[in-house]
Legacy VTK file of the C-alpha trace (Angstrom):
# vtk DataFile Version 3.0
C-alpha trace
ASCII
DATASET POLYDATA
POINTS 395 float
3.959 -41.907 -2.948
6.287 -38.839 -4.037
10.199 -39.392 -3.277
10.094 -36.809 -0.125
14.416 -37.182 -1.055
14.826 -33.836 -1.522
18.058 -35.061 -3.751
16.265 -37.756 -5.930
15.799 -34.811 -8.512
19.019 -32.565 -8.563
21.125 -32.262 -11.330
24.458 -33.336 -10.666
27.863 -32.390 -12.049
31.380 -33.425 -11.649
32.800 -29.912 -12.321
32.439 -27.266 -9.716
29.946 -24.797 -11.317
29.917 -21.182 -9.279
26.042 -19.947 -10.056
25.807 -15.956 -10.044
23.227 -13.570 -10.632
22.118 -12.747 -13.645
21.725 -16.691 -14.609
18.322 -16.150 -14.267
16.861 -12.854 -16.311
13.311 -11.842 -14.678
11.386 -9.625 -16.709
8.829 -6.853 -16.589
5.819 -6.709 -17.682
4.735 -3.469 -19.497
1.906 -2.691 -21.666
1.858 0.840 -22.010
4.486 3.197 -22.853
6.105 6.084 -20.879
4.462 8.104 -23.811
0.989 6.359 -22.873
1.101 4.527 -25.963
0.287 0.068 -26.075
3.570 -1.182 -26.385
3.777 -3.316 -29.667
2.338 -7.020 -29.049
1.293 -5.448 -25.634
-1.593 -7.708 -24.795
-4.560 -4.894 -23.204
-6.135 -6.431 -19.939
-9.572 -6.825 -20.670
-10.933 -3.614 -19.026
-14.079 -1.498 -19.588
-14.245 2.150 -19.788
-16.233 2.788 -16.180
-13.565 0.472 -14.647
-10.406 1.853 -16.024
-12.193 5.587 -15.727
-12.831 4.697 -11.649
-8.981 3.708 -11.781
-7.754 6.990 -13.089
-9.826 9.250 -11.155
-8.996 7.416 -7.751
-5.611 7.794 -8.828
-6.153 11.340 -9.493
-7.925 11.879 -6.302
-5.317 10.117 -3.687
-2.645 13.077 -5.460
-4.887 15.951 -4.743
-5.350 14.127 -1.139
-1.874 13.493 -0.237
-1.184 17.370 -1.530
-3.439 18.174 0.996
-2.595 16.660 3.795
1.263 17.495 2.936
-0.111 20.930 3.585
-2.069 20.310 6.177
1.238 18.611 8.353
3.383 21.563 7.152
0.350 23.932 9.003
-0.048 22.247 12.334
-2.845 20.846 11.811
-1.955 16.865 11.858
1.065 15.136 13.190
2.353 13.267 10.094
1.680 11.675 6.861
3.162 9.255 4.143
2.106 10.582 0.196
2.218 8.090 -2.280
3.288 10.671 -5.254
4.536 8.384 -8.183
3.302 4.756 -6.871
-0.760 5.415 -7.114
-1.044 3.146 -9.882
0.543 0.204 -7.841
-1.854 0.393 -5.025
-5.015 1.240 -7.130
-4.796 -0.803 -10.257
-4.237 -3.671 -8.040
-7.088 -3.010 -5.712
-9.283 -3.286 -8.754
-7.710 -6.574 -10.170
-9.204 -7.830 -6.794
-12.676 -9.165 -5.233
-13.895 -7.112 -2.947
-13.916 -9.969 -0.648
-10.600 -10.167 -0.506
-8.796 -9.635 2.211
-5.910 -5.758 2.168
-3.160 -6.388 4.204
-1.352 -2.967 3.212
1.893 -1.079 4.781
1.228 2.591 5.158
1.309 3.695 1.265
-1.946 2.193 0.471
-4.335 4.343 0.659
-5.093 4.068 -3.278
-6.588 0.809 -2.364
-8.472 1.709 0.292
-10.133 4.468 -1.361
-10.764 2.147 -4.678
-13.109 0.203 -2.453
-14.978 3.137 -1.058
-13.307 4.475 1.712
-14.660 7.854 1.964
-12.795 11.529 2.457
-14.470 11.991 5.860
-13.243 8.434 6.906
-9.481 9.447 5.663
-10.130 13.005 7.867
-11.456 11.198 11.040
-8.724 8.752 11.459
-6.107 11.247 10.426
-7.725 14.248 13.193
-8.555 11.272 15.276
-11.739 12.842 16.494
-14.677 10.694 18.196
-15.674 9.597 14.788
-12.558 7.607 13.938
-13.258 4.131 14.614
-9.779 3.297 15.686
-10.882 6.286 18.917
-7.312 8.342 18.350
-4.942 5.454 19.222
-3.390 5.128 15.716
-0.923 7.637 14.063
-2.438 9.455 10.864
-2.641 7.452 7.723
-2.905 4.000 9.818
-5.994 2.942 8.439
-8.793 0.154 9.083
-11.639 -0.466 7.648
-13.476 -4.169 8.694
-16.777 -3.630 6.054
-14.156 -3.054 3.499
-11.926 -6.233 4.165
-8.891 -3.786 4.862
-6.375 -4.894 7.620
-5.624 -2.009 10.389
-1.953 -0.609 9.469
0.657 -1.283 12.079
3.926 1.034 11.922
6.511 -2.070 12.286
7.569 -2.664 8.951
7.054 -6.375 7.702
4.733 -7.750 10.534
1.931 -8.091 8.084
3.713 -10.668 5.949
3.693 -13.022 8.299
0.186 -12.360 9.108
-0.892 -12.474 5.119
0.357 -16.105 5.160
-1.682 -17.313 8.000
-4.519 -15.307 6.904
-4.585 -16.882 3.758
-4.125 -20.420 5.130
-7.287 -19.822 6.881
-9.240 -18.244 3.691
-7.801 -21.925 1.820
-9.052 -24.107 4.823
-12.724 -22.736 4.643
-13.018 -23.522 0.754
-13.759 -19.787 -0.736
-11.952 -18.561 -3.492
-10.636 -15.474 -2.103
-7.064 -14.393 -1.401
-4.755 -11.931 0.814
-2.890 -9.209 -1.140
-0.281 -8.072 1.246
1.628 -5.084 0.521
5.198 -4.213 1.511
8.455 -1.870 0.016
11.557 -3.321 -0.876
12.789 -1.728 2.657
10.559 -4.066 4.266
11.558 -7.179 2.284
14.876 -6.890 4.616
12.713 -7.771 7.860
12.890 -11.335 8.601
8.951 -11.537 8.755
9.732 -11.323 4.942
11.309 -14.508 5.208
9.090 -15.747 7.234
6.316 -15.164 5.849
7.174 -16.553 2.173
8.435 -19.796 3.095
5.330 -20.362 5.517
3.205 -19.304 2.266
4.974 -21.373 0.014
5.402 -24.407 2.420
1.643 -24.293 3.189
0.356 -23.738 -0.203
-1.382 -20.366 1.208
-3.409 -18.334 -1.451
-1.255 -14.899 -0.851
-0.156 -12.305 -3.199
2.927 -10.482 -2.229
2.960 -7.296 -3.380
6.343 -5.606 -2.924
6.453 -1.961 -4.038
10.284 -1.667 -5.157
10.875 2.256 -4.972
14.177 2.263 -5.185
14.705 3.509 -1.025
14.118 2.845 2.412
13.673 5.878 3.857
17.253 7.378 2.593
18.436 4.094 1.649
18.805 3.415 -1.915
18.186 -0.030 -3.542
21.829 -0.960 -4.288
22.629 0.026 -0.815
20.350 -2.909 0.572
20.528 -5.738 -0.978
23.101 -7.014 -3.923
20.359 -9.785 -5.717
18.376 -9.159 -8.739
16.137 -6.815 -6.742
12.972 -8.633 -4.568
11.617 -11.109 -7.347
14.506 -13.033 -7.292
14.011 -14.149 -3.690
10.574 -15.567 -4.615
11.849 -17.856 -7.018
14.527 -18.690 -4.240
11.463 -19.648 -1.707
9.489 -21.133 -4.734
6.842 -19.069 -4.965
5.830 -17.991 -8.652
7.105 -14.535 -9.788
5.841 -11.440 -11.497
7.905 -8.353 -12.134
6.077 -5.908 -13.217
6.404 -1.960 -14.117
4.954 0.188 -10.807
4.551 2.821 -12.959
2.075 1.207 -15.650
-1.736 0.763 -14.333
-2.777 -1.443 -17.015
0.471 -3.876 -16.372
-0.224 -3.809 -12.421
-4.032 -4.990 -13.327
-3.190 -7.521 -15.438
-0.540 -9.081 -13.298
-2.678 -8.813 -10.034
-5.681 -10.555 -12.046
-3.105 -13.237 -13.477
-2.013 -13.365 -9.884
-5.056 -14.054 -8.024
-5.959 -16.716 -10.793
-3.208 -18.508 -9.806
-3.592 -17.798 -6.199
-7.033 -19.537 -6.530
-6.678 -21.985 -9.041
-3.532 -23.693 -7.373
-3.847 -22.851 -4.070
-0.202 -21.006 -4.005
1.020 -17.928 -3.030
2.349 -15.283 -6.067
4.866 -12.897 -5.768
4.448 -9.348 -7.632
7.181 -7.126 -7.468
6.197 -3.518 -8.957
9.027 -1.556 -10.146
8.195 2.133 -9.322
9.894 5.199 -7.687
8.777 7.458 -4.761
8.259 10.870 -5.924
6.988 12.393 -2.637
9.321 12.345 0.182
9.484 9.247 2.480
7.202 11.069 4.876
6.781 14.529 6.525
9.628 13.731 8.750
11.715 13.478 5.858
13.954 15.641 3.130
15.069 13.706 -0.014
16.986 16.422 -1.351
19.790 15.159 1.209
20.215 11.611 -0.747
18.776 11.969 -3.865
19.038 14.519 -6.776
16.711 16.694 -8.881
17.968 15.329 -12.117
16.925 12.011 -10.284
13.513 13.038 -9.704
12.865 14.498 -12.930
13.562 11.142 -14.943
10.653 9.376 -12.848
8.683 11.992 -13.606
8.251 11.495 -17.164
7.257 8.207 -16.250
4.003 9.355 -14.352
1.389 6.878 -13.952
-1.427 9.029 -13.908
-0.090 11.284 -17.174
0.707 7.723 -18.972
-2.705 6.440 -18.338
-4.531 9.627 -19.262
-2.541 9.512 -22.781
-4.142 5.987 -23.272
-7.792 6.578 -22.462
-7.509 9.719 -24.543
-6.462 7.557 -27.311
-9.679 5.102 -26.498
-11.635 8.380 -26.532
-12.582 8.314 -22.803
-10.666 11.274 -21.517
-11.563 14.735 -21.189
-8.986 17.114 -20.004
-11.512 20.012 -19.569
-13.630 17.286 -17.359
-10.911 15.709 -15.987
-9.681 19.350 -14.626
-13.169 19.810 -12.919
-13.542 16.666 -11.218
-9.696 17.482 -9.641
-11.217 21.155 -8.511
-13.962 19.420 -6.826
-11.470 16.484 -5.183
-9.681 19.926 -3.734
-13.179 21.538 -2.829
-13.802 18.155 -1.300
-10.812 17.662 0.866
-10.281 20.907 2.071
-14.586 20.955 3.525
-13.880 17.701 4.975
-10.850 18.488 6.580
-12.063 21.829 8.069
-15.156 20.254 9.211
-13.418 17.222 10.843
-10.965 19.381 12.623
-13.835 20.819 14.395
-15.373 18.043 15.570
-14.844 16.753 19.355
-11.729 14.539 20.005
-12.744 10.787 21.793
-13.147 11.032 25.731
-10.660 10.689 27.513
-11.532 7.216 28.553
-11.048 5.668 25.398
-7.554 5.002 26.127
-8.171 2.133 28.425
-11.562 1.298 27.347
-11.980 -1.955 25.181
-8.483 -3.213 26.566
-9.947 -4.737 29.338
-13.294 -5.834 29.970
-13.444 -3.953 33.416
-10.444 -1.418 33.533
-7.865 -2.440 36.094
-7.575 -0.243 38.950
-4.815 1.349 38.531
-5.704 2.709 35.072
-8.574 4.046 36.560
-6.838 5.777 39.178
-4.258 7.080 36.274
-7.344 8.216 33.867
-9.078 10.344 36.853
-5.191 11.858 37.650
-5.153 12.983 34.052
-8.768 13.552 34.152
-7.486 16.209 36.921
-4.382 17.374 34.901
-6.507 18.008 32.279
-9.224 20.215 33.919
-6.362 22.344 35.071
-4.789 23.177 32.042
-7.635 23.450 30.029
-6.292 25.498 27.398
-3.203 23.061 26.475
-5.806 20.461 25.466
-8.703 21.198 23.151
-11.718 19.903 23.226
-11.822 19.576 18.958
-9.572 17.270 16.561
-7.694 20.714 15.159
-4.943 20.923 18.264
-1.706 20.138 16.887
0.306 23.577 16.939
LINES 1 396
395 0 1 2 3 4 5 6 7 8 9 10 11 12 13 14 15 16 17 18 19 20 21 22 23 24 25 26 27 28 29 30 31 32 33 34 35 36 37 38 39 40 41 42 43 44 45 46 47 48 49 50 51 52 53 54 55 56 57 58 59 60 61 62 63 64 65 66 67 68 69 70 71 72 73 74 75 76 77 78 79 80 81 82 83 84 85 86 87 88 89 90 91 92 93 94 95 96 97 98 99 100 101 102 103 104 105 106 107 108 109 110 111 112 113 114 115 116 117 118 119 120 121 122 123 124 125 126 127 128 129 130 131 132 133 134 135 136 137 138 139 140 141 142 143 144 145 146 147 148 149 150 151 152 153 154 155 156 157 158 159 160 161 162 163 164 165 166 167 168 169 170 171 172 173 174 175 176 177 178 179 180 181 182 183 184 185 186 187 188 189 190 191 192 193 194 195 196 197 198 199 200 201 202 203 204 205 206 207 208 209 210 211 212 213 214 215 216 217 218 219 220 221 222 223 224 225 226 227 228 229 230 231 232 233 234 235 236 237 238 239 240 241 242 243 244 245 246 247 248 249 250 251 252 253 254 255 256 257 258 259 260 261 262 263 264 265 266 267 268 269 270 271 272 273 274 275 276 277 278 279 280 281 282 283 284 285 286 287 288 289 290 291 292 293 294 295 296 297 298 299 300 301 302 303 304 305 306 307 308 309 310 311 312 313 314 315 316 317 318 319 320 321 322 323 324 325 326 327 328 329 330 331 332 333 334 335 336 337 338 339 340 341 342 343 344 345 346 347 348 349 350 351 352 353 354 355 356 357 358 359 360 361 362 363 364 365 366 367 368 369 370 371 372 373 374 375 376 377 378 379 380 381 382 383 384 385 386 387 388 389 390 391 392 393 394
């Protein structure tokens, strides 16, 4: 029977020995350049052309989408949204590493993922109008997305509660015997809930198949990195809860493959959870309620941009011969063509009723919400113009 002395093992020492950081030196993976170019020794994940082609163009196509919808919040037209300018290769080259019958637990930058597996632009335009067609019937925020066919996890605003939740998930997924796992994604902002903690040590006590994908983007919000937390950055507190480690470069879509295949190997093989911590940099602002000219500075900005993951990987399938820019420029024109007709036609579609609200809380509404429904049933029918019947009525 194993020694269950945690002690019988540990080194000892009759010198008092001070351990910083630094004493251990985590790495990052990268295989391709900032130039696009396979980094000498660089080991290429073993991808196909229609694969790594569907990678690029979904990256391609969540830009032109969160451009849109930028717009859209700037024009009244919804109430919010979070862009993921800069970090598309982290959500969608990880998405792809992946089964599809494995189970998204994302935050709220994910939509990359989501639309790898087949979400489609009228599905992104009914949740975010929340018109009768959005399965979620209006009672989510914009860009808090579900999708149960899909294996993708409603969003919840509260940062971190999904970490938690990816653990037990997981444990479940390991105690019915298939070989799928939980990717649960989460920014370095979030790794300062305590459901971080949580959640790792409960995955790593448990032996819970879970990949931890933390999104390091250098801010919360307005807060930057060294401002949070003084450690070697998020990996480090993996190996601190003994879960195996991947660093890995945000910005590079053929690293964040490789490392989410490698990690859901792993995850599989020996029943453990994997930590991947992508080092990447928001571009966009935090969200439409935000301005990141007040923390951060152009010069800033510029130096990530140079590391685009959508320019690098366009360099490298150019150099396999599968890029076109004259193609590539039309299928963008048609992502525009495609947004803006979905958008215009989702806007003008009715909103849910009015009973929703209360509906599939409670098996039989309680009286009192019923009483409270017909009062704003009432309100309503009085101010008619103040409440439009169609999804377009933010002004």
């Amino acid at each position: 029977m194993k020694d269950r002395n945690h002690l019988a093992e540990v080194k000892t020492t009759n010198k008092v020995e001070i351990i910083s950081k630094g004493v251990v030196d985590i790495p990052m993976l990268q295989v391709l350049s900032e130039q696009g170019e396979l980094i000498k020794n660089a080991q290429e994940p073993n991808i196909d052309k229609e694969e790594a082609l569907k990678i690029f163009n979904t990256m391609h196509y969540i830009r032109v989408l969160d451009e849109r919808m930028v717009g859209a919040q700037r024009q009244g037209r919804i109430s919010f949204y979070l862009a993921s300018t800069g970090e598309e290769a982290a959500s969608v080259a990880s998405a792809a590493a992946l089964s599809n019958d494995d189970m998204i637990m994302s935050q709220y930058r994910e939509q990359g993922a989501l639309a790898y597996r087949g979400y489609t632009t009228d599905q992104f335009m009914n949740q975010m109008f929340s018109n009768k067609d959005d399965p979620n019937k209006g009672r989510q925020m914009p860009i808090h997305y579900g999708d149960k066919t899909l294996n993708f996890m409603t969003i919840s605003s509260p940062l971190g509660t999904q970490i938690p939740q990816a653990s037990g998930y997981a444990y479940g997924q390991k105690m019915s015997g298939k070989d799928v796992v939980t990717i649960c994604y989460f920014g370095e902002g979030a790794a300062s809930e305590g459901d971080f903690h949580a959640g790792l040590n409960m995955a790593a006590v448990l032996n819970c198949p879970v990949i931890f994908f933390c999104r390091n983007n250098g801010y919360a919000i307005s807060t930057p990195a060294e401002e949070q937390f003084a450690g070697d950055g998020i990996a480090s507190r993996g190996l601190g809860y003994g879960v195996k480690t991947i660093r890995v470069d945000g910005n590079d879509a053929l690293a964040i493959y490789a490392a989410t295949k490698e990690a859901r190997r792993i995850a599989i093989e020996e029943k453990c959870p994997v930590l991947i911590e992508a080092m990447t940099y928001r571009l966009a602002a935090h969200s439409t309620s935000d301005d990141p000219t007040g923390y951060r500075s152009r010069e800033e900005e510029d130096k990530w941009r140079a590391k685009d993951p959508i320019a690098r990987m366009a360099k490298w399938l150019e150099s396999k011969g599968w890029y076109n820019e004259a193609d590539n420029q039309k299928r963008v024109e048609k992502a525009r063509q495609d947004v803006l007709a979905a958008m215009k036609n989702c806007e003008k579609t009715d909103i849910c009723a009015v009973e929703d609200i209360v509906e599939d809380v409670y098996d039989t509404p309680p009286w009192h919400l019923k009483e409270q429904i017909n009062e704003l049933k009432s309100h309503i029918k009085k101010y008619p113009k103040m409440y439009p019947k169609t999804a377009g009525r933010v002004k």
